[in-house]
C-alpha positions as CSV (number, residue, x, y, z in Angstrom):
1,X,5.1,-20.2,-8.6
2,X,3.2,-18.7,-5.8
3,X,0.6,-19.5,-3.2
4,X,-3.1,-18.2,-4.4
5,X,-5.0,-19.2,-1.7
6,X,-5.0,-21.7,1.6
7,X,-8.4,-22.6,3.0
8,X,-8.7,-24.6,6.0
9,X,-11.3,-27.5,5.6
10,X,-12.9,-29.7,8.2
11,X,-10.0,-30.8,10.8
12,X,-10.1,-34.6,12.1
13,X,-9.0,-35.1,15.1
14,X,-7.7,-38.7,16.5
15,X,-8.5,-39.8,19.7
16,X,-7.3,-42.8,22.4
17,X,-9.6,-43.9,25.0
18,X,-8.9,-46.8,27.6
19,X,-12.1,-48.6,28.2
20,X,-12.4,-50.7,31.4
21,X,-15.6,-53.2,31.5
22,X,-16.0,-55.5,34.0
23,X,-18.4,-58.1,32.5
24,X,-18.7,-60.1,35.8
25,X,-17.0,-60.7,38.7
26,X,-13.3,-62.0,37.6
27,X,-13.9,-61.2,33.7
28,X,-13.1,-58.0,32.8
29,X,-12.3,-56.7,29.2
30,X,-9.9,-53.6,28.3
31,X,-9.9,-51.5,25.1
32,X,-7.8,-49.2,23.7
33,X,-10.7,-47.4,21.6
34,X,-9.2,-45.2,18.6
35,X,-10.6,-43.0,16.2
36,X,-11.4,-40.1,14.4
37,X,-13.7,-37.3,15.3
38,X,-15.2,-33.5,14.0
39,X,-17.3,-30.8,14.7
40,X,-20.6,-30.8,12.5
41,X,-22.6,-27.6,12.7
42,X,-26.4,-27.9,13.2
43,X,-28.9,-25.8,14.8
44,X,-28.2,-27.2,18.4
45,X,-24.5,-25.9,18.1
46,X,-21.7,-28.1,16.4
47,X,-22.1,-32.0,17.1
48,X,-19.4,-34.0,17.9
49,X,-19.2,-36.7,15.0
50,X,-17.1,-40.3,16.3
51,X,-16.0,-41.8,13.2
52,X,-14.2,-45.6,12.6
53,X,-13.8,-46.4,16.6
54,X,-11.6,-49.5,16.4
55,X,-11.6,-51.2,19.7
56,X,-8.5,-53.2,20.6
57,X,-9.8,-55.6,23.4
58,X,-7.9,-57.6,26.1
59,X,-9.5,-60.2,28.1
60,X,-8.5,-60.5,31.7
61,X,-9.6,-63.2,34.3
62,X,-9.5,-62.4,37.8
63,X,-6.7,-60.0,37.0
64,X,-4.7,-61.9,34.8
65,X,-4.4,-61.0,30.9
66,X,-5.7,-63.9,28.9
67,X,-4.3,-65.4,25.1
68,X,-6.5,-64.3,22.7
69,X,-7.2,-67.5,21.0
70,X,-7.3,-69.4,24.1
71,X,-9.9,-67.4,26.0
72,X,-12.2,-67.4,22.8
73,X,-11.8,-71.6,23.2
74,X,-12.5,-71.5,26.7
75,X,-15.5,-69.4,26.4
76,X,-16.9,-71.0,23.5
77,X,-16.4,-74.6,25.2
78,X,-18.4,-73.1,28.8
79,X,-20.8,-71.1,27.9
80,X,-24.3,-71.4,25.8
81,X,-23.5,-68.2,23.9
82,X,-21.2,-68.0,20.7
83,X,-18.0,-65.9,21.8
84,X,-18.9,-63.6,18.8
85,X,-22.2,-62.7,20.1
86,X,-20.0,-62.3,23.6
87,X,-18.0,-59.7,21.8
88,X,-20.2,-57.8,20.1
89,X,-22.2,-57.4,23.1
90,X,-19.3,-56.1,24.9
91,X,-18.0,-53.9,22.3
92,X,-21.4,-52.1,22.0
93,X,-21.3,-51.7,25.5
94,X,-17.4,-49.7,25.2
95,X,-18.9,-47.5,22.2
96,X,-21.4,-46.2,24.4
97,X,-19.0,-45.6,26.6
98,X,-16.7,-44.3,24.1
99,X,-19.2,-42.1,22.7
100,X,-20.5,-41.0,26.4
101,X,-17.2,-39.8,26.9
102,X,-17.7,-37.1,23.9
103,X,-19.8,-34.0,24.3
104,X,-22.6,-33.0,22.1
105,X,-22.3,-36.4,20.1
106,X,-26.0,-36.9,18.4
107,X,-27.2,-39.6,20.8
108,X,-26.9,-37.6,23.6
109,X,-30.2,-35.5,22.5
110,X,-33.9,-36.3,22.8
111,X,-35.3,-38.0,19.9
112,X,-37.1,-35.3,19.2
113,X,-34.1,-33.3,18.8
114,X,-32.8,-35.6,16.6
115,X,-34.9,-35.5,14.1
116,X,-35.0,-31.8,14.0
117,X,-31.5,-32.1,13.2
118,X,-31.7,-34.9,10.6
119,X,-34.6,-32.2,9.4
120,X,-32.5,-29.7,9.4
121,X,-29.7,-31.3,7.3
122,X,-31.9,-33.0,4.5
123,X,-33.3,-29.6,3.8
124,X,-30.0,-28.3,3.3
125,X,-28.3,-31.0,1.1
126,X,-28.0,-30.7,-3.0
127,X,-30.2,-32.5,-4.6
128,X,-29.8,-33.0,-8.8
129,X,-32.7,-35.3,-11.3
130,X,-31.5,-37.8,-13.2
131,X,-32.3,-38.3,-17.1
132,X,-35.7,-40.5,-15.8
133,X,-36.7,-37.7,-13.8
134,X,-35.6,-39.2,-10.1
135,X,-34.0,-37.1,-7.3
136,X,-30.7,-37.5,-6.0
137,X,-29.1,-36.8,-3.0
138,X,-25.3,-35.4,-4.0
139,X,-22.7,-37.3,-2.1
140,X,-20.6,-34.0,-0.4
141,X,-19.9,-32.5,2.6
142,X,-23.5,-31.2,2.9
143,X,-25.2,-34.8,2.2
144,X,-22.2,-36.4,4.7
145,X,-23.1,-34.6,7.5
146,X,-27.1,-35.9,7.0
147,X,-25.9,-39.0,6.7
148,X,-23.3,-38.9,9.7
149,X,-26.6,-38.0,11.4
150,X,-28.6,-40.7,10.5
151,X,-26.3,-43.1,11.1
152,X,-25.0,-42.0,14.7
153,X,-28.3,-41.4,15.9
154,X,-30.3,-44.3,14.5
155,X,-28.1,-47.2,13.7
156,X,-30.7,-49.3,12.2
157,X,-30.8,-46.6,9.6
158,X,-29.3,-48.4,6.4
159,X,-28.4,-46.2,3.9
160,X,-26.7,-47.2,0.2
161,X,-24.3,-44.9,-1.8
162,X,-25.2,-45.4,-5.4
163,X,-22.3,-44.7,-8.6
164,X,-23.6,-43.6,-11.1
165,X,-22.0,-44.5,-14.4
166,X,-21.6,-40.4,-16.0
167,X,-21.3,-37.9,-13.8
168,X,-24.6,-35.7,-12.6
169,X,-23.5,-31.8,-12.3
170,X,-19.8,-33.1,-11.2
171,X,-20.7,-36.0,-8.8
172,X,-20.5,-40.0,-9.4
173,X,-22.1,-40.6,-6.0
174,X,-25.7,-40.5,-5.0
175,X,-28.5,-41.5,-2.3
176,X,-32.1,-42.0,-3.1
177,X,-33.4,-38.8,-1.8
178,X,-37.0,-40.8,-1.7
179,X,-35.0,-43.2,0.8
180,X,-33.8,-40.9,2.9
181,X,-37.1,-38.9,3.1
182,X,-39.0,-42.2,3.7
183,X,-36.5,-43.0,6.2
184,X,-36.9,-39.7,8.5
185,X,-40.5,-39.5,8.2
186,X,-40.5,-43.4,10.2
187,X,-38.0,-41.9,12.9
């Protein structure tokens, strides 16, 4: 046997941030923030792409670390808002810090900007037509790094992989390129 041929693909990287967010005097949460990140080329130079932060969060008040279960009691007994609501607030809070802490990541350009990159990658993606005549955008590497885009920039931007039940030129995996072009045109 012998070795024909080693390409490298896209590396992922892993990350560890620590995340220090004092919510108010005496109440502050730390996170060990993992994840994965790449470099995604686009016509403003390669952008930094964050993917699956998990956020490990500890509760601390007035320097001491709180139980888990029993500072999610307390604060759902005191206080008017839901301790869900509590975390996802704070949690959106240690992304953008998470992501701030990144250069080049999508959000950190205008919204003009953005949208010239979005632009940029839906023009580039493979497209195939279905038996009923409807365009589809191929799930790849070319469609994930519109996608990535989309999703960093604009997280409101909901976007559904379809299977489809025989393969289109090799792929099972498609988005509505109607969607998608609807869905940058309102950006």
């Amino acid at each position: 046997m012998k070795v024909l041929k080693v390409s490298r693909g896209q590396d992922y990287v892993r990350f560890s941030l620590n995340v220090e967010l004092e919510v108010s005097p005496g109440l502050v949460v730390k996170s060990d923030v993992y994840g994965d990140f790449t470099k995604v080329p686009s016509l403003y130079g390669d952008i930094t792409r964050i993917e699956d932060p998990e956020l490990n969060n500890e509760y601390f008040l007035f320097g001491k670390k709180t139980k888990y279960v029993e500072f999610k009691k307390m604060y759902n007994d005191l206080f008017c808002e839901e301790f869900n609501s509590f975390v996802e607030r704070t949690d959106k809070v240690i992304l953008k810090a998470t992501y701030g802490s990144f250069e080049n990541t999508i959000d950190t350009f205008s919204k003009r900007a953005q949208v010239e990159i979005i632009n940029e990658a839906w023009v580039n993606v493979d497209r195939v037509t279905d038996t009923q005549g409807k365009v589809w955008i191929k799930s790849n590497k070319k469609a994930w790094t519109l996608i990535s885009h989309l999703q960093d920039g604009f997280p409101k931007a909901q976007l559904q992989r379809k299977r489809k039940e025989a393969a289109i030129d090799g792929c099972y995996y498609f988005y509505e390129n109607q969607v998608v072009k609807e869905l940058i045109r309102s950006l």
